[in-house]
mmCIF file as Biopython writes it, N, C-alpha, C and O atoms, coordinates in Angstrom:
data_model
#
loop_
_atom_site.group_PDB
_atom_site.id
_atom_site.type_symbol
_atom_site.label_atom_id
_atom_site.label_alt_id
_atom_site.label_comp_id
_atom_site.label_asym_id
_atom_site.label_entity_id
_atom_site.label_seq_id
_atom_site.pdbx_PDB_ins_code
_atom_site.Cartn_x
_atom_site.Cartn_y
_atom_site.Cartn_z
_atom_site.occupancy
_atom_site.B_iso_or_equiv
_atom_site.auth_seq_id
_atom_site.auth_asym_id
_atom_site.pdbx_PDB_model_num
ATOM 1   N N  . UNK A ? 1  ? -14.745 10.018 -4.910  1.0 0.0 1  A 1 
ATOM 2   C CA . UNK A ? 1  ? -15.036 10.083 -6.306  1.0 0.0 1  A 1 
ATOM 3   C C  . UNK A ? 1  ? -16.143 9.062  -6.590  1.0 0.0 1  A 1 
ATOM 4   O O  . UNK A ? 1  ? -16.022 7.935  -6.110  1.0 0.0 1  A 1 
ATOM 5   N N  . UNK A ? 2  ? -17.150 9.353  -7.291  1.0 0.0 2  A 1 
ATOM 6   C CA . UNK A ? 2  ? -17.893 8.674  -8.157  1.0 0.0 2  A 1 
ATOM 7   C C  . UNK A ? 2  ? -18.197 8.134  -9.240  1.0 0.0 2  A 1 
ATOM 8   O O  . UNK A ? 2  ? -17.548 8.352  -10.263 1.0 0.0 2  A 1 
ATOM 9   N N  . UNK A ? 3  ? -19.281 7.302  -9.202  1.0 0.0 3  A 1 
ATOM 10  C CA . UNK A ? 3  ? -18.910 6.668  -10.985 1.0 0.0 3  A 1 
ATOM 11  C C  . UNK A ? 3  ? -20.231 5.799  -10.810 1.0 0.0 3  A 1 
ATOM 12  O O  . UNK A ? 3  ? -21.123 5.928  -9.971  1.0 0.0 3  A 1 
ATOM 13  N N  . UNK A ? 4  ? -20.063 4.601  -12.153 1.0 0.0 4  A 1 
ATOM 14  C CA . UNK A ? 4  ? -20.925 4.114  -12.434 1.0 0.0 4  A 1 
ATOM 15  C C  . UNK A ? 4  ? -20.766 2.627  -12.533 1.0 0.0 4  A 1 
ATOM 16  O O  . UNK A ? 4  ? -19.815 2.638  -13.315 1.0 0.0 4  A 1 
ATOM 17  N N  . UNK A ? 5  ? -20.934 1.699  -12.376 1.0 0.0 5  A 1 
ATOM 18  C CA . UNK A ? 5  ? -20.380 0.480  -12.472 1.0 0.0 5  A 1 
ATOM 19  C C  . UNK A ? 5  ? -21.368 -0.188 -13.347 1.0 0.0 5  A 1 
ATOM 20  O O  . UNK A ? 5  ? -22.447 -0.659 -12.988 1.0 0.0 5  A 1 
ATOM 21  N N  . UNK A ? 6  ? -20.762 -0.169 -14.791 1.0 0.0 6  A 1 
ATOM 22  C CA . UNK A ? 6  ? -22.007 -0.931 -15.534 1.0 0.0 6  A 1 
ATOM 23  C C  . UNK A ? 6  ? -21.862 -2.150 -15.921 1.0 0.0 6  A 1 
ATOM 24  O O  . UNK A ? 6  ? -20.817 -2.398 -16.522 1.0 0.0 6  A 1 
ATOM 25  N N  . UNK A ? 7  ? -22.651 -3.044 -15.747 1.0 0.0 7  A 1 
ATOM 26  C CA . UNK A ? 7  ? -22.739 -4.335 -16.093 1.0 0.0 7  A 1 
ATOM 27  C C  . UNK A ? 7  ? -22.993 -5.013 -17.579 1.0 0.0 7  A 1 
ATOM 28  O O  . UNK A ? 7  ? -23.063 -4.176 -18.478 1.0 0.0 7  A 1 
ATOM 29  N N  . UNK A ? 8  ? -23.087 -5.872 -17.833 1.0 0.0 8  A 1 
ATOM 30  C CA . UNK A ? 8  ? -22.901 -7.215 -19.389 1.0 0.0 8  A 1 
ATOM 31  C C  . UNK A ? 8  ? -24.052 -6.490 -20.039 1.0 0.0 8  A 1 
ATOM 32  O O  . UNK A ? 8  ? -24.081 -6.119 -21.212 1.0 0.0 8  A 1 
ATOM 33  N N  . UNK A ? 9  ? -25.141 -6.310 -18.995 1.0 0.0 9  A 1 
ATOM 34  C CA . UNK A ? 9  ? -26.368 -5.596 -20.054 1.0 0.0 9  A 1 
ATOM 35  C C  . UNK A ? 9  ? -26.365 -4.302 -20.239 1.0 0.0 9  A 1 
ATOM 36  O O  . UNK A ? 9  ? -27.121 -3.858 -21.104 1.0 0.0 9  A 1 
ATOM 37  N N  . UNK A ? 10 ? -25.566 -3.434 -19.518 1.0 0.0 10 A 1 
ATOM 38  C CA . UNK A ? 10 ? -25.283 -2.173 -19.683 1.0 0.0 10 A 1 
ATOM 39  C C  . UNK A ? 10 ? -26.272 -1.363 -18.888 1.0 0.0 10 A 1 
ATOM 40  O O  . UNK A ? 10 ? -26.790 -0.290 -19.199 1.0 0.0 10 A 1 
ATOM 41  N N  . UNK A ? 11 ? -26.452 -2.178 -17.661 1.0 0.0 11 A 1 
ATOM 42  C CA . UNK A ? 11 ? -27.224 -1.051 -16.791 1.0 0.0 11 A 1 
ATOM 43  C C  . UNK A ? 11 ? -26.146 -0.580 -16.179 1.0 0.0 11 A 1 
ATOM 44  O O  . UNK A ? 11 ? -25.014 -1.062 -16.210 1.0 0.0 11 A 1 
ATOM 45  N N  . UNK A ? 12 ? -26.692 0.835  -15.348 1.0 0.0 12 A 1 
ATOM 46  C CA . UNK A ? 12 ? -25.661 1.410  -14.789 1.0 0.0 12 A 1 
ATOM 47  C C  . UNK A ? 12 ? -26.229 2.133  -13.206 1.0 0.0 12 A 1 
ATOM 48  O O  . UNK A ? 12 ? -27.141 2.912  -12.929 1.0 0.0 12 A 1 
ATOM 49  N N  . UNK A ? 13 ? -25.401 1.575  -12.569 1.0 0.0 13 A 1 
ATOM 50  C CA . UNK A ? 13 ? -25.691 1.592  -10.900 1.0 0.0 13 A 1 
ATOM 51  C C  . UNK A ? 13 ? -24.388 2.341  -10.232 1.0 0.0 13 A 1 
ATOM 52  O O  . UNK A ? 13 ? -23.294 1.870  -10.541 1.0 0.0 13 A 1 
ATOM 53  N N  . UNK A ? 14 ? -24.410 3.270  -9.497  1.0 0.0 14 A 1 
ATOM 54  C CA . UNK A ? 14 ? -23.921 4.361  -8.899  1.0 0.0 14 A 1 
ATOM 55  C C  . UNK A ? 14 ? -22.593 3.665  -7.815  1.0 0.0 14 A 1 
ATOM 56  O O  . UNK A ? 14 ? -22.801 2.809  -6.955  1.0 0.0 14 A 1 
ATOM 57  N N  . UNK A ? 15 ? -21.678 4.088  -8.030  1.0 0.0 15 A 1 
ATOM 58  C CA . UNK A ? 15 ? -20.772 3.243  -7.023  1.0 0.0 15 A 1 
ATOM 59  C C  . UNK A ? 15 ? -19.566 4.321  -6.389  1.0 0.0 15 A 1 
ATOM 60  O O  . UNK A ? 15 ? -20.016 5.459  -6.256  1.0 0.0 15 A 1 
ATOM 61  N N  . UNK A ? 16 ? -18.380 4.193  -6.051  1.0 0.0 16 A 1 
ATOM 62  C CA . UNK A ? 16 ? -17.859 5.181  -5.109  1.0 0.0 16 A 1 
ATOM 63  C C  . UNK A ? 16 ? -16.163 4.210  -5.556  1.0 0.0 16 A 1 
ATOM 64  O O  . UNK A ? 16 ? -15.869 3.017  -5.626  1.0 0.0 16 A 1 
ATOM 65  N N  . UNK A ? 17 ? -15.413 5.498  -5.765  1.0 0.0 17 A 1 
ATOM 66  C CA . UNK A ? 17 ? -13.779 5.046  -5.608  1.0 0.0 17 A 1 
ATOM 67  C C  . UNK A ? 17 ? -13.355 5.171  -4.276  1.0 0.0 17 A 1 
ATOM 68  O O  . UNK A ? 17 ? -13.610 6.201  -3.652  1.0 0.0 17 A 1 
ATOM 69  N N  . UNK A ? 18 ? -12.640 4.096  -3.690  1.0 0.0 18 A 1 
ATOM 70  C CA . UNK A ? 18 ? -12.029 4.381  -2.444  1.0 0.0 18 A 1 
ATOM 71  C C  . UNK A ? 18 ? -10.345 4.586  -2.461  1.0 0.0 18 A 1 
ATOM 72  O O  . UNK A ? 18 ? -9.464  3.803  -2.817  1.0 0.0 18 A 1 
ATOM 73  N N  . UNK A ? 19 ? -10.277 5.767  -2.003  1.0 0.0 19 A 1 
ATOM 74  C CA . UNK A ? 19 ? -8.328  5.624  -1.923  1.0 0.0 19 A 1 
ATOM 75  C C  . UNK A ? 19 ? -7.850  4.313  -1.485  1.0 0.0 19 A 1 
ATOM 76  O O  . UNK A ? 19 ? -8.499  3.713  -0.628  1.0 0.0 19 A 1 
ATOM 77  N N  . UNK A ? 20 ? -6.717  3.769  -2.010  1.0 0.0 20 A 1 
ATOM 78  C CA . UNK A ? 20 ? -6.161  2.721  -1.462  1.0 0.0 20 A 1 
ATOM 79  C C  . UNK A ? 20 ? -4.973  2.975  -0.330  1.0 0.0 20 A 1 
ATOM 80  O O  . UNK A ? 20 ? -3.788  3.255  -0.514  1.0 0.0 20 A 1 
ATOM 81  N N  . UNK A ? 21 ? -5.655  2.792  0.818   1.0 0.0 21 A 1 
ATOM 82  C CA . UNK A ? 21 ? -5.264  3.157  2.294   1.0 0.0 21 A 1 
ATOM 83  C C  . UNK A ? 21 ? -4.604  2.145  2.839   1.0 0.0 21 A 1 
ATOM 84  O O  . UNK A ? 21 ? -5.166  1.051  2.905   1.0 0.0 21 A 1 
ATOM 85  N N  . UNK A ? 22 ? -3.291  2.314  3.329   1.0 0.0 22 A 1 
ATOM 86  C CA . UNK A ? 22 ? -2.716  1.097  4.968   1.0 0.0 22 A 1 
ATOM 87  C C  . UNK A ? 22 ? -2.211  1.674  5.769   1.0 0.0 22 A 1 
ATOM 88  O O  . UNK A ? 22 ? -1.538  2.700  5.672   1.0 0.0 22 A 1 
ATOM 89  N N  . UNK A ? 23 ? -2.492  1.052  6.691   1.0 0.0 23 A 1 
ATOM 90  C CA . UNK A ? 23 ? -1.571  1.424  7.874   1.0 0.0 23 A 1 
ATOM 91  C C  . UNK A ? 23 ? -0.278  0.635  7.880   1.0 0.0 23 A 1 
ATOM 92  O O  . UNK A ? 23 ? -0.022  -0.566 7.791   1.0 0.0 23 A 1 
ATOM 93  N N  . UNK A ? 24 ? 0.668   2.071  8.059   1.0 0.0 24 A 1 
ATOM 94  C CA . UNK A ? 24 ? 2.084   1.266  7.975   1.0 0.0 24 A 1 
ATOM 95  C C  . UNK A ? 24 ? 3.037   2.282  9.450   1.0 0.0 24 A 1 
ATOM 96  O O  . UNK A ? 24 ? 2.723   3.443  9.712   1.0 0.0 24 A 1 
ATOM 97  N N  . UNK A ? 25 ? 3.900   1.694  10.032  1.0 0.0 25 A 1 
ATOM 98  C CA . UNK A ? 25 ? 4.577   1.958  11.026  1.0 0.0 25 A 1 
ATOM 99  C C  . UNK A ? 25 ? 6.032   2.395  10.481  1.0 0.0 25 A 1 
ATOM 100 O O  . UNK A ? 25 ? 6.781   1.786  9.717   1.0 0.0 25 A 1 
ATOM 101 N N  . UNK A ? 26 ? 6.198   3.689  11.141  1.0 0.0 26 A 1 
ATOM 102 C CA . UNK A ? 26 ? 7.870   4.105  10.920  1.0 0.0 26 A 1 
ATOM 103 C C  . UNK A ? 26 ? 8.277   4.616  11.772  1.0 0.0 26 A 1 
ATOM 104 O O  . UNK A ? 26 ? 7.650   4.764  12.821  1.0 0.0 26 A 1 
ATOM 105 N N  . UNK A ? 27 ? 9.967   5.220  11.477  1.0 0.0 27 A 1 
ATOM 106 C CA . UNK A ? 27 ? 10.551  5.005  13.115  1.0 0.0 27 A 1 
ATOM 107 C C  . UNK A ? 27 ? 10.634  6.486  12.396  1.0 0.0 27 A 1 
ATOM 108 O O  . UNK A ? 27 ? 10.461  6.715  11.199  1.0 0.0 27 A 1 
ATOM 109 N N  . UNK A ? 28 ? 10.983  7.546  13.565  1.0 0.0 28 A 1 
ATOM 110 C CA . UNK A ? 28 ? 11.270  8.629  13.668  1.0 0.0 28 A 1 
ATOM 111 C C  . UNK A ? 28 ? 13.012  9.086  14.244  1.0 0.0 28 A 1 
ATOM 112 O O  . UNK A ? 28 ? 13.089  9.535  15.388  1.0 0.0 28 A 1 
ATOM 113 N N  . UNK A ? 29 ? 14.031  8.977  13.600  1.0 0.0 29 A 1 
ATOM 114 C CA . UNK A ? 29 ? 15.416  9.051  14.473  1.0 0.0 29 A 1 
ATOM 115 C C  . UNK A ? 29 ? 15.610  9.794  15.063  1.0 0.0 29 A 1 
ATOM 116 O O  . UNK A ? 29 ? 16.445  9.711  15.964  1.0 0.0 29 A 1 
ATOM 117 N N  . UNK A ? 30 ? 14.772  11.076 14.758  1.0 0.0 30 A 1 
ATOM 118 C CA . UNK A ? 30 ? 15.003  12.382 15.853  1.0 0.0 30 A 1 
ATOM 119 C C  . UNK A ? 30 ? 14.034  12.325 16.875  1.0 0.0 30 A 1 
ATOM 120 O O  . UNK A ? 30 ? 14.179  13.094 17.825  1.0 0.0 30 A 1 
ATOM 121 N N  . UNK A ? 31 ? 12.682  11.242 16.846  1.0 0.0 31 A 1 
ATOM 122 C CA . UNK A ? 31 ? 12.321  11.656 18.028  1.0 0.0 31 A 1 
ATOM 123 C C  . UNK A ? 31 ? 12.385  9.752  19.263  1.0 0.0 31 A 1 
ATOM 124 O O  . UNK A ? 31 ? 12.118  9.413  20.416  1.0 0.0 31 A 1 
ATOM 125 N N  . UNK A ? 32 ? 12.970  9.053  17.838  1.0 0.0 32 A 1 
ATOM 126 C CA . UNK A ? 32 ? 13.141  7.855  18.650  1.0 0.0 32 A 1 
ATOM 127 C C  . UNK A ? 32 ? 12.103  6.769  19.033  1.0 0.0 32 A 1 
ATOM 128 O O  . UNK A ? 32 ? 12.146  5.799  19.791  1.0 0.0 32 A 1 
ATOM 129 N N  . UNK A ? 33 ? 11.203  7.267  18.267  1.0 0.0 33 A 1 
ATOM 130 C CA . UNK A ? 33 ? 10.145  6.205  18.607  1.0 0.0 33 A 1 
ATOM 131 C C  . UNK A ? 33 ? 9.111   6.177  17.026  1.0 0.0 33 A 1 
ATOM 132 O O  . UNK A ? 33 ? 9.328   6.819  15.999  1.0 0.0 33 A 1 
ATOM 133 N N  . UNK A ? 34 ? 8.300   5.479  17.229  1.0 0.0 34 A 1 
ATOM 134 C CA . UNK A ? 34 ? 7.690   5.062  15.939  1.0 0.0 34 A 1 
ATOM 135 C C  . UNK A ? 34 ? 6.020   5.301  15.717  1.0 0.0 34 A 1 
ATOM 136 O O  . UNK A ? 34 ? 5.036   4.751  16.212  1.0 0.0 34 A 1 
ATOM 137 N N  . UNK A ? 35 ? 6.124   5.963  15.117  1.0 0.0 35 A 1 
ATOM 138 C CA . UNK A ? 35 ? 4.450   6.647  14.351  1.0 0.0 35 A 1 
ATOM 139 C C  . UNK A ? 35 ? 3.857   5.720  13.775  1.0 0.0 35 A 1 
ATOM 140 O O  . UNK A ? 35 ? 4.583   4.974  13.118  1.0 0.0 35 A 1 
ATOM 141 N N  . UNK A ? 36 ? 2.615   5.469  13.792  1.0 0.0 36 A 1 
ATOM 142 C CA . UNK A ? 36 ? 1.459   4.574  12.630  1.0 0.0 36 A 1 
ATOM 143 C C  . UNK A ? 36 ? 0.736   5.592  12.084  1.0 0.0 36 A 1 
ATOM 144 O O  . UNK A ? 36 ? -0.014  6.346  12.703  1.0 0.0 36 A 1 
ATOM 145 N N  . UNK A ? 37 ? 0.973   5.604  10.915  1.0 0.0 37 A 1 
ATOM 146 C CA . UNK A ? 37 ? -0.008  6.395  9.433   1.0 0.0 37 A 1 
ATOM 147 C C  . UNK A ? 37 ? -0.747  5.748  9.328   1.0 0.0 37 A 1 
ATOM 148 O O  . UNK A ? 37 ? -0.610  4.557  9.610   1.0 0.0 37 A 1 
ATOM 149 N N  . UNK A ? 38 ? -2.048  6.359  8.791   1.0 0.0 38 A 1 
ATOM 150 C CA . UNK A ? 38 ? -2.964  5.626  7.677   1.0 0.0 38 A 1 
ATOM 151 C C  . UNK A ? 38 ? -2.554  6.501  6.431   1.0 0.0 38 A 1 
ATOM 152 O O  . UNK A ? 38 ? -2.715  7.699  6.663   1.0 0.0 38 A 1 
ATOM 153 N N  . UNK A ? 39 ? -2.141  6.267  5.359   1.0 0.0 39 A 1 
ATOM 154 C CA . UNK A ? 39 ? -1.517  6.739  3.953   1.0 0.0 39 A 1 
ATOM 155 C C  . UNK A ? 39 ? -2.160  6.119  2.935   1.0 0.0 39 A 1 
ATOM 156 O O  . UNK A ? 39 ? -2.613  4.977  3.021   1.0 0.0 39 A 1 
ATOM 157 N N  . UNK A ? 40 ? -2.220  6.766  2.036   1.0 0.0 40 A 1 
ATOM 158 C CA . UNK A ? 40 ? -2.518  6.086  0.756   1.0 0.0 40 A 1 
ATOM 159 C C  . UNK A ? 40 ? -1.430  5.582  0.283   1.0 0.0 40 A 1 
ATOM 160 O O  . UNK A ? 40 ? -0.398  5.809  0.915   1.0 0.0 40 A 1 
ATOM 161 N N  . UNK A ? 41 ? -1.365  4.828  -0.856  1.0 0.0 41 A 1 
ATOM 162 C CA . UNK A ? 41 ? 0.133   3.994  -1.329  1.0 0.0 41 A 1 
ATOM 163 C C  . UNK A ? 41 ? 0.931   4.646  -2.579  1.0 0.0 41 A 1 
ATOM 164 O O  . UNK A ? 41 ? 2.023   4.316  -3.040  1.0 0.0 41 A 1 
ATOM 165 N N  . UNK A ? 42 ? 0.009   5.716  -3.001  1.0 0.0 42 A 1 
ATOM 166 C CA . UNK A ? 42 ? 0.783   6.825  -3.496  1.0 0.0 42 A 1 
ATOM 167 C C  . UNK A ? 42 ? 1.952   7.890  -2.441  1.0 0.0 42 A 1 
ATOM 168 O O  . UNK A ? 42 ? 2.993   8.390  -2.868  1.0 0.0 42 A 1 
ATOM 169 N N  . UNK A ? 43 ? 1.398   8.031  -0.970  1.0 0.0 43 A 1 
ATOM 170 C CA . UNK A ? 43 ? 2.018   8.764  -0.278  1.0 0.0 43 A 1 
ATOM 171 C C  . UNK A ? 43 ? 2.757   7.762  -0.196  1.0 0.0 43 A 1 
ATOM 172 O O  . UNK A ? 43 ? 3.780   7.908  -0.866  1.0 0.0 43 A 1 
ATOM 173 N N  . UNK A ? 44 ? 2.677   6.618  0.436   1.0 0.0 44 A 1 
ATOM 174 C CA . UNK A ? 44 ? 3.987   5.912  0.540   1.0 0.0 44 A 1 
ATOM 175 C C  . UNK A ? 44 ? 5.377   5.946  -0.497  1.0 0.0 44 A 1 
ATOM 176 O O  . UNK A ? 44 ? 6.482   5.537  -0.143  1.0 0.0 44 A 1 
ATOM 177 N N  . UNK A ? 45 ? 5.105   6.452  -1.677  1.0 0.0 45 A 1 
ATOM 178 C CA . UNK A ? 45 ? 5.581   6.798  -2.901  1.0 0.0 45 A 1 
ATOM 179 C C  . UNK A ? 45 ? 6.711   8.153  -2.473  1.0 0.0 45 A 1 
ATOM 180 O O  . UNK A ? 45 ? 7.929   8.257  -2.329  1.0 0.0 45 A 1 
ATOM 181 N N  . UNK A ? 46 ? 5.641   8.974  -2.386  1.0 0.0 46 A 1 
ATOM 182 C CA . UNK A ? 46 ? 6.712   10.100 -1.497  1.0 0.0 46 A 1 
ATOM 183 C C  . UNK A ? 46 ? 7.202   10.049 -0.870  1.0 0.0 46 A 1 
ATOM 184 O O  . UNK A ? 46 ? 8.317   10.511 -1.115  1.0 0.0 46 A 1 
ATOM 185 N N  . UNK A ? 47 ? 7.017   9.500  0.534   1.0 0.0 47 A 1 
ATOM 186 C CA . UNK A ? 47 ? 7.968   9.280  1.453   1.0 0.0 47 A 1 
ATOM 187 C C  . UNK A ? 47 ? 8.578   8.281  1.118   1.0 0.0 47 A 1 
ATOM 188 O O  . UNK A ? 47 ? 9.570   8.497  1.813   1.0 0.0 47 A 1 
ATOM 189 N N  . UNK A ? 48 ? 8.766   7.506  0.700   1.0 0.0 48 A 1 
ATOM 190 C CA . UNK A ? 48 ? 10.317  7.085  0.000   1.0 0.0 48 A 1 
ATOM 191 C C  . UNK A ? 48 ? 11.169  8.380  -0.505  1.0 0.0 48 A 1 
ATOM 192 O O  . UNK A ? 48 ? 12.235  8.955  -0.285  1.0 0.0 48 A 1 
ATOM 193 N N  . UNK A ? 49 ? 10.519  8.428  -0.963  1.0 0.0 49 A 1 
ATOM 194 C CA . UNK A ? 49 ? 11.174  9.964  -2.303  1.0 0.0 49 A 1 
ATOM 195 C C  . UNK A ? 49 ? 12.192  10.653 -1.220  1.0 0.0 49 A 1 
ATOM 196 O O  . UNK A ? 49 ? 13.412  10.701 -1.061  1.0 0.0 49 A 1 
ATOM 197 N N  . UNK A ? 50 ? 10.811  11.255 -0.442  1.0 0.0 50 A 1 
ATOM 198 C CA . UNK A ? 50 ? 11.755  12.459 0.390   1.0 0.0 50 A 1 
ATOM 199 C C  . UNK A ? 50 ? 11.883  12.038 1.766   1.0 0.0 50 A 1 
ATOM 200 O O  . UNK A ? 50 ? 12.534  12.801 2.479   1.0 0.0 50 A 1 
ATOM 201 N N  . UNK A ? 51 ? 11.415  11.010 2.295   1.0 0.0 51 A 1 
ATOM 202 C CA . UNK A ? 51 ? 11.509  10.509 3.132   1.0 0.0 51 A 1 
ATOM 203 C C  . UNK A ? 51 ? 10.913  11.046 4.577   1.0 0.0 51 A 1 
ATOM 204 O O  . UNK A ? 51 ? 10.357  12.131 4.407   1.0 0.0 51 A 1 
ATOM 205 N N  . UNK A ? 52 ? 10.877  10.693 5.662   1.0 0.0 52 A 1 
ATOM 206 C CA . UNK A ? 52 ? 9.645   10.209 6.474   1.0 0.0 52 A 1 
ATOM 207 C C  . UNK A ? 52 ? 9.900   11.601 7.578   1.0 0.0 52 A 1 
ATOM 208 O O  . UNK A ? 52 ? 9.036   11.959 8.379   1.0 0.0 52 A 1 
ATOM 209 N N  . UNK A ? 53 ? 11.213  12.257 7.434   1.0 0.0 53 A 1 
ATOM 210 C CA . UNK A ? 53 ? 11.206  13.252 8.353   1.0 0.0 53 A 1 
ATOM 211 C C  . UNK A ? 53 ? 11.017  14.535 7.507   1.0 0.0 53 A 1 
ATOM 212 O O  . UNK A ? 53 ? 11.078  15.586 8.144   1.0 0.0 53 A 1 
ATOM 213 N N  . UNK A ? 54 ? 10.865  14.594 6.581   1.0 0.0 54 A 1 
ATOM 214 C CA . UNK A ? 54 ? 10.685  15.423 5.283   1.0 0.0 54 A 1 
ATOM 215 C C  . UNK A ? 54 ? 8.793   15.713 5.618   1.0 0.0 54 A 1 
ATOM 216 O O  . UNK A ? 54 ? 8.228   16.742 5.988   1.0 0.0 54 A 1 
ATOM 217 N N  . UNK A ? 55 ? 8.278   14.469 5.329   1.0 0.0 55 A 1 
ATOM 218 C CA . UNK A ? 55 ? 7.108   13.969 4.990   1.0 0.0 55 A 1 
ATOM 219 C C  . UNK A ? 55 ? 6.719   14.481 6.601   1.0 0.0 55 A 1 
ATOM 220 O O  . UNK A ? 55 ? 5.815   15.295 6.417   1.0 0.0 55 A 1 
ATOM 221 N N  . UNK A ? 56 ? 6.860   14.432 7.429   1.0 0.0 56 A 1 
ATOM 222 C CA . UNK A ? 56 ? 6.147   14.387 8.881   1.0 0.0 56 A 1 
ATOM 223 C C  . UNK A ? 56 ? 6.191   16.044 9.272   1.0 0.0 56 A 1 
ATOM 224 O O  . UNK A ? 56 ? 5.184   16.683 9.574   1.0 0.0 56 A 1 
ATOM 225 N N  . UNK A ? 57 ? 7.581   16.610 9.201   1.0 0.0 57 A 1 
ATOM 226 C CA . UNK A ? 57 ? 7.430   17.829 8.661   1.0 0.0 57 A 1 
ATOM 227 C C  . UNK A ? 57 ? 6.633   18.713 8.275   1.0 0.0 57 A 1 
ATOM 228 O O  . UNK A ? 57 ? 6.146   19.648 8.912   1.0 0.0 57 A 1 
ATOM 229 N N  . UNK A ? 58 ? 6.459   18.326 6.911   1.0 0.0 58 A 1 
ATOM 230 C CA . UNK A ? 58 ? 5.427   19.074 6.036   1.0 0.0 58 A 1 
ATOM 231 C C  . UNK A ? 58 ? 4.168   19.096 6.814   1.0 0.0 58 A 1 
ATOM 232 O O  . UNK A ? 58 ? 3.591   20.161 7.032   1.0 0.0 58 A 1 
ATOM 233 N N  . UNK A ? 59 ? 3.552   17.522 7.403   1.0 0.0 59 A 1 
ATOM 234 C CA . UNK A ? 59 ? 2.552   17.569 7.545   1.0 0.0 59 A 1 
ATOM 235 C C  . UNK A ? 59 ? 2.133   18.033 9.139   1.0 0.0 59 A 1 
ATOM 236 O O  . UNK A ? 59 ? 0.936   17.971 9.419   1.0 0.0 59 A 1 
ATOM 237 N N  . UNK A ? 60 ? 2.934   18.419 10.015  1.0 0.0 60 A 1 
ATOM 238 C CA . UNK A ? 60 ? 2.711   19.378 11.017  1.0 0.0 60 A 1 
ATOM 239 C C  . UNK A ? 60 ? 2.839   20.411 10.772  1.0 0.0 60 A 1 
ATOM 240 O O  . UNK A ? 60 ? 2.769   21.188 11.723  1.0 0.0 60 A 1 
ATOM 241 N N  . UNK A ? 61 ? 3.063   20.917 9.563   1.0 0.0 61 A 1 
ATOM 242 C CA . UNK A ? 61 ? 3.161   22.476 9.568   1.0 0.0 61 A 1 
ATOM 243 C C  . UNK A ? 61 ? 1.555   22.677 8.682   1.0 0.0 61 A 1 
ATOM 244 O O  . UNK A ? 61 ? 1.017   23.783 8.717   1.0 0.0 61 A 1 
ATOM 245 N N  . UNK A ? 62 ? 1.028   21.751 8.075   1.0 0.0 62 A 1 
ATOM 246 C CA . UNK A ? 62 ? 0.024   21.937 7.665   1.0 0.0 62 A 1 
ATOM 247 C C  . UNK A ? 62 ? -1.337  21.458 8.716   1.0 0.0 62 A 1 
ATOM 248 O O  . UNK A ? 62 ? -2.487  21.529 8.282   1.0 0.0 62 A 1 
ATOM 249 N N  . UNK A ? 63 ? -1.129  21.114 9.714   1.0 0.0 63 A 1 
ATOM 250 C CA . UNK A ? 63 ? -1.991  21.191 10.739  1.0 0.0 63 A 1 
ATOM 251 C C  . UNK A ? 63 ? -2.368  19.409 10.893  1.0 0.0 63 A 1 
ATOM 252 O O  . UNK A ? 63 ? -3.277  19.052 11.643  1.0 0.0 63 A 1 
ATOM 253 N N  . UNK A ? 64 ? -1.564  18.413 10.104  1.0 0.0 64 A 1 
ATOM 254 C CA . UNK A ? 64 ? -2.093  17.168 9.598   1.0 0.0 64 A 1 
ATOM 255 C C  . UNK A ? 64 ? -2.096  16.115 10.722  1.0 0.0 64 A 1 
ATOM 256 O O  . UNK A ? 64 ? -2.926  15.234 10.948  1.0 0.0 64 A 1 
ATOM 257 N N  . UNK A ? 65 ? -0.343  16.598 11.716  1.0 0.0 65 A 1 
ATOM 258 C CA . UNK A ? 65 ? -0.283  15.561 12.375  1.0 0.0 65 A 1 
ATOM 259 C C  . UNK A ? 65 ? 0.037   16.522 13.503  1.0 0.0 65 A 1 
ATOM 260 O O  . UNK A ? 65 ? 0.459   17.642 13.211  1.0 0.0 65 A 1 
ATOM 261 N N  . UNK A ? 66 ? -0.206  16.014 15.328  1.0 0.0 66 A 1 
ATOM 262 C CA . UNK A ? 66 ? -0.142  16.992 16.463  1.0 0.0 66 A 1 
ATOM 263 C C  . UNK A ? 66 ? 1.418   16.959 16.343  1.0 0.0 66 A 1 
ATOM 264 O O  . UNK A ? 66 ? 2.110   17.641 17.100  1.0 0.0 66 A 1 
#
């Protein structure tokens, strides 16, 4: 996403939103060992929600993770 970052005098210079990304580590109980994501901290949001075998799920059936 884009935008504008304008300053005290009101010029305006071209700038860029970055998702807010971490890498965070979780364990998998069905397969026993532990995955590192890079997620945004909204997804981290969901997987709380529905949680991480829910979430890993989804995202191999959508082609996300091997």
């Amino acid at each position: 996403m884009v935008g504008n970052h304008v300053s005290h005098s009101n010029i305006k210079t071209k700038r860029k939103f970055y998702p807010n990304l971490v890498k965070k580590k979780f364990f998998l109980p069905e397969e026993k060992e532990f995955i590192t994501l890079r997620v945004s901290t909204s997804a981290l949001r969901t997987i709380n929600k529905n949680g991480i075998t829910a979430c890993v799920k989804e995202a191999r059936a959508k082609g996300y993770l091997k």
